[in-house]
C-alpha positions as CSV (number, residue, x, y, z in Angstrom):
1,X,63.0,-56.2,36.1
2,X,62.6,-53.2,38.5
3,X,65.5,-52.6,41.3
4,X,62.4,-52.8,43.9
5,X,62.2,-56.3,42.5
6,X,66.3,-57.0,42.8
7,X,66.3,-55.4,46.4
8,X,64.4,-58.2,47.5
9,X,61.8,-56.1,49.3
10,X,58.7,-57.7,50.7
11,X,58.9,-61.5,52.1
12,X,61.5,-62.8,49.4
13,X,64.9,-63.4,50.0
14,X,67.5,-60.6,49.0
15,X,69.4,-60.9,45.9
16,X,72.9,-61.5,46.6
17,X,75.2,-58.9,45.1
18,X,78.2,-61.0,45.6
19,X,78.5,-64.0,43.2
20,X,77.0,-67.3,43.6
21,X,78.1,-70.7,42.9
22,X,77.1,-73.0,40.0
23,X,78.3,-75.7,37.8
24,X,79.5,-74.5,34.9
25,X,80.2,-76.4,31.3
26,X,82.5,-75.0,28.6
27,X,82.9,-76.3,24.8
28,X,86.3,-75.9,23.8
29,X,86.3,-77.1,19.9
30,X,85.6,-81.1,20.7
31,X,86.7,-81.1,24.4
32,X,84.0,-80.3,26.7
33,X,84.9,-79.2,30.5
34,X,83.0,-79.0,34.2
35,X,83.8,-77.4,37.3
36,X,81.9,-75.3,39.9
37,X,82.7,-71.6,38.9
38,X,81.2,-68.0,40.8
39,X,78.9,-66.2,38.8
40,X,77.5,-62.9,38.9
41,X,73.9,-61.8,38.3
42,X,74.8,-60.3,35.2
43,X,76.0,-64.0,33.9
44,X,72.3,-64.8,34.0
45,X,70.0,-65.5,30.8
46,X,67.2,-62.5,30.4
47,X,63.9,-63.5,31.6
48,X,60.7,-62.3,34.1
49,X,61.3,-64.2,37.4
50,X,64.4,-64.3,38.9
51,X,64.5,-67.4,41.5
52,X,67.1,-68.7,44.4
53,X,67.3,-72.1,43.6
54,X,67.2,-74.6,46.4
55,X,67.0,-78.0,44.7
56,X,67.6,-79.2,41.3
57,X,67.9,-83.2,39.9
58,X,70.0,-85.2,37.3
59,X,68.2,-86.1,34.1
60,X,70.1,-87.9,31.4
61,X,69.7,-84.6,29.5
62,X,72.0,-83.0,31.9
63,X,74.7,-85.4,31.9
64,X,74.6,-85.1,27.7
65,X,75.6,-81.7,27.4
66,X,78.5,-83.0,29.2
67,X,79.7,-85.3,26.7
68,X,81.9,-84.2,23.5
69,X,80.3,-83.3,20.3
70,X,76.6,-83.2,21.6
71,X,74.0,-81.7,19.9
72,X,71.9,-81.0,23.6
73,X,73.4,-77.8,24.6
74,X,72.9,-75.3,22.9
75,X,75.3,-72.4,24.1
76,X,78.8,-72.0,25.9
77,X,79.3,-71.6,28.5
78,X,76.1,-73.4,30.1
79,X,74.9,-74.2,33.4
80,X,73.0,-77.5,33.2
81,X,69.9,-78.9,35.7
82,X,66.7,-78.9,33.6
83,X,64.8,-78.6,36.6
84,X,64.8,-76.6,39.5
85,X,62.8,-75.8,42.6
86,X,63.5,-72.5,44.7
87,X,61.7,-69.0,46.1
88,X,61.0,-65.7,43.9
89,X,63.2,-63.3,44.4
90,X,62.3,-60.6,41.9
91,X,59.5,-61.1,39.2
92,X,58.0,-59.5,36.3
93,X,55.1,-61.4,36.4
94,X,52.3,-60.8,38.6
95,X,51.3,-64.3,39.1
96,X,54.9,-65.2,41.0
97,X,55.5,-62.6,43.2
98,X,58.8,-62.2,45.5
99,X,58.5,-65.0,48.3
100,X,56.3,-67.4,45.9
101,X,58.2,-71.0,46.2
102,X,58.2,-71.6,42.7
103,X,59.2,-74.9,40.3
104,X,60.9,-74.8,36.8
105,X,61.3,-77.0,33.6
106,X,61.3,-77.0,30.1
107,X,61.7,-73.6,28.2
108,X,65.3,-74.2,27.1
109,X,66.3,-74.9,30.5
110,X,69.8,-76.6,30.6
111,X,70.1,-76.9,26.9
112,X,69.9,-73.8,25.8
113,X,70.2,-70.9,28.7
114,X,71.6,-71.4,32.6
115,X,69.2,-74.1,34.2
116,X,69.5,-75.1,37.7
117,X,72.8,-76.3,38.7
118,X,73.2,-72.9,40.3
119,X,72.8,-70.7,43.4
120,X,70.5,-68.2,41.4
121,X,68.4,-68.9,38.0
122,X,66.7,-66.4,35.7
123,X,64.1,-68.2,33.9
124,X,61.1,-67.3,31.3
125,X,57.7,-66.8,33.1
126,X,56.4,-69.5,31.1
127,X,58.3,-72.3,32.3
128,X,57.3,-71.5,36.4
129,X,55.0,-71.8,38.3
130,X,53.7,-71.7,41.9
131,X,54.8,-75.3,43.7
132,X,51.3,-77.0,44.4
133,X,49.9,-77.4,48.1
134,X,51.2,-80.1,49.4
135,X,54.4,-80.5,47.6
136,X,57.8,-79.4,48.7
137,X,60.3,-78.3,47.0
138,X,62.7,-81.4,47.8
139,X,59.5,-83.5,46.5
140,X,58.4,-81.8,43.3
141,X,62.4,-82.1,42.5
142,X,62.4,-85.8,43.1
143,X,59.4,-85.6,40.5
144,X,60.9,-83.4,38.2
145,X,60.5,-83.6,34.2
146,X,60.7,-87.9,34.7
147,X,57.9,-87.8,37.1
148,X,55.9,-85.2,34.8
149,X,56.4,-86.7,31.7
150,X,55.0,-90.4,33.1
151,X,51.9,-87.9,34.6
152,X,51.1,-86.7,31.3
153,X,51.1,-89.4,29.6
154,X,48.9,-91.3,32.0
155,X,46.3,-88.1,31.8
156,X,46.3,-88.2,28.0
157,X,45.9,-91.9,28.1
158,X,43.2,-91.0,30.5
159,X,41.8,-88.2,28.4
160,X,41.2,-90.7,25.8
161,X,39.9,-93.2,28.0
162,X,41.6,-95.4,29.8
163,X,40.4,-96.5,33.1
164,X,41.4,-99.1,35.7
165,X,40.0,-102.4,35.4
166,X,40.1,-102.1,31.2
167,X,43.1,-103.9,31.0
168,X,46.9,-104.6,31.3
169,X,48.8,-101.4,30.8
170,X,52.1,-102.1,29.2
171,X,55.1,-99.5,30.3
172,X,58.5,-99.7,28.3
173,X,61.6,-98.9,29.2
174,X,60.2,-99.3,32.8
175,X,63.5,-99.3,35.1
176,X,64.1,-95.9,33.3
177,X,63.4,-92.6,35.1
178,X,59.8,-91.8,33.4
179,X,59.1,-95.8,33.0
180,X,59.7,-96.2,36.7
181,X,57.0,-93.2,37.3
182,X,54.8,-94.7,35.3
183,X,54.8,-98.0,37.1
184,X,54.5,-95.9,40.2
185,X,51.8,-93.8,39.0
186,X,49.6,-96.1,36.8
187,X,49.8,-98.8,39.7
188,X,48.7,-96.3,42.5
189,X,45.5,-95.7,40.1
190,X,44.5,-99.1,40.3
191,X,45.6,-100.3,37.0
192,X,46.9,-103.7,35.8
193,X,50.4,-102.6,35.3
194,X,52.9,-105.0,33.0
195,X,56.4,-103.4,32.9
196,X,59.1,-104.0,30.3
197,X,62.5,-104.0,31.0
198,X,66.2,-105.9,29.6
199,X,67.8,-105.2,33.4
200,X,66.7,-108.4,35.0
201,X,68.1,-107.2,38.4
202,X,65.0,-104.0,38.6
203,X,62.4,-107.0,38.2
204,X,61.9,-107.2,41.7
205,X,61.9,-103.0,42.6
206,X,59.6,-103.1,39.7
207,X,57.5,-105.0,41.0
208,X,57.7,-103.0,45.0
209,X,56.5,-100.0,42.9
210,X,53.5,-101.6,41.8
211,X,54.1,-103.8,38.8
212,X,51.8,-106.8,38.6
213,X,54.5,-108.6,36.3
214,X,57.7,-107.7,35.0
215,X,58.4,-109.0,31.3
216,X,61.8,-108.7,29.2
217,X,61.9,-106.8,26.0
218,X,61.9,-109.8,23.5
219,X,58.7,-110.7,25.4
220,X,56.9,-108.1,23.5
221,X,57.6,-109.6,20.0
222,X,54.0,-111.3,20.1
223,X,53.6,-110.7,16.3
224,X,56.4,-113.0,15.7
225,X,56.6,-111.4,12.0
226,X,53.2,-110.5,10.8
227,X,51.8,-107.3,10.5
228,X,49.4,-107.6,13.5
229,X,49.8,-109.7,17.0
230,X,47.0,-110.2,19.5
231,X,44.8,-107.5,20.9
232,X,47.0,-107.4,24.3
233,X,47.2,-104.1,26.0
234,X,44.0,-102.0,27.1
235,X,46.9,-99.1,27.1
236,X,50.9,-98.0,27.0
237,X,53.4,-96.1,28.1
238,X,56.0,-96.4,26.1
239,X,59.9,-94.5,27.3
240,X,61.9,-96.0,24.2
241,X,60.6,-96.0,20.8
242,X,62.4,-98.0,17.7
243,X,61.2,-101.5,17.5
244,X,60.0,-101.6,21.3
245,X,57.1,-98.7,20.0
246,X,56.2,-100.9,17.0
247,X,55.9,-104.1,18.7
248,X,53.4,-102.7,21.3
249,X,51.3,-100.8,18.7
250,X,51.0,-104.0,17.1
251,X,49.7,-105.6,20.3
252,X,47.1,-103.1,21.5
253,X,43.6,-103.5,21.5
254,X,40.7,-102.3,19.6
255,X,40.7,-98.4,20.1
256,X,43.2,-98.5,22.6
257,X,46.5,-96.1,23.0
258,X,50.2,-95.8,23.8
259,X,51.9,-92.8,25.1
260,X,55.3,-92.5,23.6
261,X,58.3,-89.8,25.2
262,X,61.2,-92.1,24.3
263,X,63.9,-92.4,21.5
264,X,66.6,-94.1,23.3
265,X,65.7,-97.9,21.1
266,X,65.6,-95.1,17.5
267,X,63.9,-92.6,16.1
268,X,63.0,-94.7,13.2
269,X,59.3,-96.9,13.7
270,X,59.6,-99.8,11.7
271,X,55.5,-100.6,11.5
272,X,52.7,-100.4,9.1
273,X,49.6,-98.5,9.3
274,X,47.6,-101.9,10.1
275,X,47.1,-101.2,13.6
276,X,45.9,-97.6,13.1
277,X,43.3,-98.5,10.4
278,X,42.2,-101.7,11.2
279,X,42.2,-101.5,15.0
280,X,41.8,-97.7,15.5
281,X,44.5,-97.6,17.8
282,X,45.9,-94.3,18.5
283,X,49.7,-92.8,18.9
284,X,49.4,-90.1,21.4
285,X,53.4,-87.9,21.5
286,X,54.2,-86.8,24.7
287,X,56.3,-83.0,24.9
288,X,57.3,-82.1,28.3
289,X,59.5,-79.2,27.2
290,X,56.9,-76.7,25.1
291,X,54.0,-77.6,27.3
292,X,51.7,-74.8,27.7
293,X,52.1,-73.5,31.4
294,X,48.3,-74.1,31.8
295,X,48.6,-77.5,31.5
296,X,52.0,-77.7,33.2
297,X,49.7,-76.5,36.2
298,X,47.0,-78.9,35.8
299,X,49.2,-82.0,35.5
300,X,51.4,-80.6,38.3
301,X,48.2,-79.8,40.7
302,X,47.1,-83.7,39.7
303,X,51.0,-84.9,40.8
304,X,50.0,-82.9,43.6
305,X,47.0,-84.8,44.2
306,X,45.3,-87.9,42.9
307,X,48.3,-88.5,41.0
308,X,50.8,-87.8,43.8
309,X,53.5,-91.0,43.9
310,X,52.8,-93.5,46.4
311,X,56.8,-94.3,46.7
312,X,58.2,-91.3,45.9
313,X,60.7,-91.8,48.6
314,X,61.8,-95.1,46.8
315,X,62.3,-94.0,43.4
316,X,65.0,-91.2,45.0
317,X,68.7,-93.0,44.4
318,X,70.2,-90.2,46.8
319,X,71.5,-86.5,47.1
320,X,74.7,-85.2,45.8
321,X,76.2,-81.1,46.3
322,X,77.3,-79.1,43.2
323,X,80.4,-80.6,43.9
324,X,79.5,-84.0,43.5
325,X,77.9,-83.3,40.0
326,X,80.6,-84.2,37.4
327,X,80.2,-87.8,38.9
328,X,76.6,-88.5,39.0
329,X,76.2,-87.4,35.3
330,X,78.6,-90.0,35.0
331,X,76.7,-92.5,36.3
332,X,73.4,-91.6,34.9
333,X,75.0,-91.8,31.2
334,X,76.4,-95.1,32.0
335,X,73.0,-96.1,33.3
336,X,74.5,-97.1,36.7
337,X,71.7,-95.0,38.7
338,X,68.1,-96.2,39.6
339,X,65.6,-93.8,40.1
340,X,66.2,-89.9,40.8
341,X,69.6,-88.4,41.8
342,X,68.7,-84.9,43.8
343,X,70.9,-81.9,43.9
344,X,71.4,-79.7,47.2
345,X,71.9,-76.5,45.9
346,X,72.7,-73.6,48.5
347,X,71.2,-70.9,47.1
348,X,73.0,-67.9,48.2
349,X,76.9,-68.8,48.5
């Protein structure tokens, strides 16, 4: 990166040359530890765009690294926040220039190099890119890797496809943070949208977000032992995996699909090929994390778009300062927060 670049010349903001804050986790043996620490630039990963982070968000990834004995993060120390949202500063690559307001996820972010729990991130040019008109930087964060995971499952699904009016779409795991953007997102489409959940108490903010009914998780046992259950669902989303992934497969319909990003009910899938063979159903994976940046911006230009939330606004649980971090990835582990938790980063101090 060329000290023109670092000086901040043109319409970005200067790079500090005194430290900036962030929240820092350290592994020591089996005791992991968190607190907000000063870092330097020289702290930060290698990489083409270098970015002052304004915004960030707490993903259940995030609070993992925190807990002892993980197999999520990757180095030590770390600075978590698998997403972030901020302004160029100094780039490598032409097509982010200083001043660009950028967004960032995937590429090893938070797991494996500094992420954005931090005043300043240094991040691979493959894992930015340029925040879509009509997005801000607050909004694309109260998005984040949830919101983009539901959106590309719904455009694969789509791909193959789906289209309102072919059916009930089933989403799993639905009170989750990609479930509930899937509701969201599939009902704001037009479809028929059935969502899946064992919290009885999100039936009825289900069912604000779009949800034409709300159905408990035993509720999609309609095989009731046999290989094969009734042609059900025109489509799926499905956030958990395990048993809940095998029930629906053995539910859909003729040449219909599920979209599967969860692991949180096993990473086993307890089914036979029946429903692939004699119903030509498909099971379509869904990466966020190694997505090609091309389709990163085609899925984020659609989120931006026709796919924009219709209640964004609801599905964000609140705001918390770096400060305030060690506490919400409490409560997202203990699954004791509903929707998206944002983080107020101040980018320079």
């Amino acid at each position: 990166m060329s000290a023109d670049a670092v000086s901040g010349r043109g319409d970005a903001p200067a790079a500090p040359t005194q430290p900036f804050r962030a929240f820092v986790v350290r592994r020591h043996d089996d005791a992991v530890t968190s607190a907000v620490e000063e870092l330097g630039l020289d702290d930060l990963p290698p990489g083409e765009v270098l970015v002052a982070v304004s915004w960030s968000s707490v993903n259940y990834k995030d609070g993992m690294v925190t807990v002892p004995g993980n197999r999520v993060a990757r180095t030590s120390p770390l600075v978590p926040g698998v997403d972030l949202a901020g302004v160029v500063v100094a780039s490598d690559d032409p097509a982010l220039a200083p001043g660009t307001e950028v967004l960032a996820h995937g590429g090893d972010l938070g797991v494996a190099r500094h992420g954005g729990y931090a005043g300043l991130a240094r991040v691979p040019a493959g894992c930015a890119l340029a925040l879509p008109d009509g997005l801000s930087a607050r909004e694309a964060m109260a998005i984040g890797t949830a919101g983009f995971t539901a959106a590309l499952s719904l455009d694969q699904l789509e791909q193959r496809g789906l289209r309102p009016g072919d059916g009930p779409v089933v989403v799993t795991g639905a009170s989750g943070g990609v479930g509930s953007f899937a509701v969201d997102l599939l009902a704001g489409r037009g479809y028929q949208v059935v969502a899946s959940t064992g919290k009885n108490d999100e039936h009825a903010w289900l069912e604000r977000l779009g949800a034409a009914e709300v159905i408990g998780r035993d509720d999609l046992d309609e095989a009731g032992g046999r290989v094969l259950g009734p042609e059900h669902w025109a489509g799926a989303v499905d956030c958990v995996g395990g048993e809940t992934l095998a029930r629906v497969l053995q539910a859909l319909r003729y040449g219909a699909a599920v979209a599967a990003s969860g692991l949180t009910g096993g990473t086993a899938l307890p089914t036979t090929v029946y429903p692939f063979i004699t119903r030509n159903v498909a099971l379509l994976g869904v990466d966020s994390v190694r997505t090609p940046i091309g389709r990163r911006r085609e899925v984020w230009g659609r989120l931006a778009t026709d796919l924009r939330p219709p209640h964004l606004e609801d599905l964000v649980a609140g705001e918390v300062p770096l400060e305030g971090l060690a506490g919400a990835l409490a409560d997202i582990l203990a699954a004791r927060v509903r929707g998206r938790l944002l983080v107020r980063i101040a980018a320079t101090t």
